[in-house]
Phi, psi and omega in degrees: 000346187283325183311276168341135187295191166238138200269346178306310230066050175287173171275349135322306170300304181253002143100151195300166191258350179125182183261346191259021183225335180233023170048218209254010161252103178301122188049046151270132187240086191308339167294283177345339193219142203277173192274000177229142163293152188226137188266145188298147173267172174308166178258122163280083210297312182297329172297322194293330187288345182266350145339271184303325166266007161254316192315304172342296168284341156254007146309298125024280146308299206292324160309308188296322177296296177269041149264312192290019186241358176284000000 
């Protein structure tokens, strides 16, 4: 099995990458983040509301169930 590639491309394989690839903040991962800040699209009012109104509806329920349970 030592023979065998590593199929992630963990730093087993391809050796740690170093202090000069993740600068001197240790388990920062410089590749994780774009190189342009990126803006949020619009909040989506019917999703979030019909969210809030199944949450809503099972509040709802969950009363009505440990009120018939007094």
């Amino acid at each position: 099995m030592a023979d065998q590639e590593d199929a992630n491309g963990s730093d087993a394989s391809a050796g740690p990458h170093g202090m000069a690839d993740h600068d001197e903040a240790h388990g920062h991962d410089d590749h994780a983040h774009a190189d342009e800040a990126e803006t949020l699209g619009p909040l989506d009012v019917v999703a979030w509301g019909a969210a809030g109104l199944g949450i809503a509806a099972g509040l709802i329920v969950a009363l009505v169930l440990a009120l018939s349970a007094i």
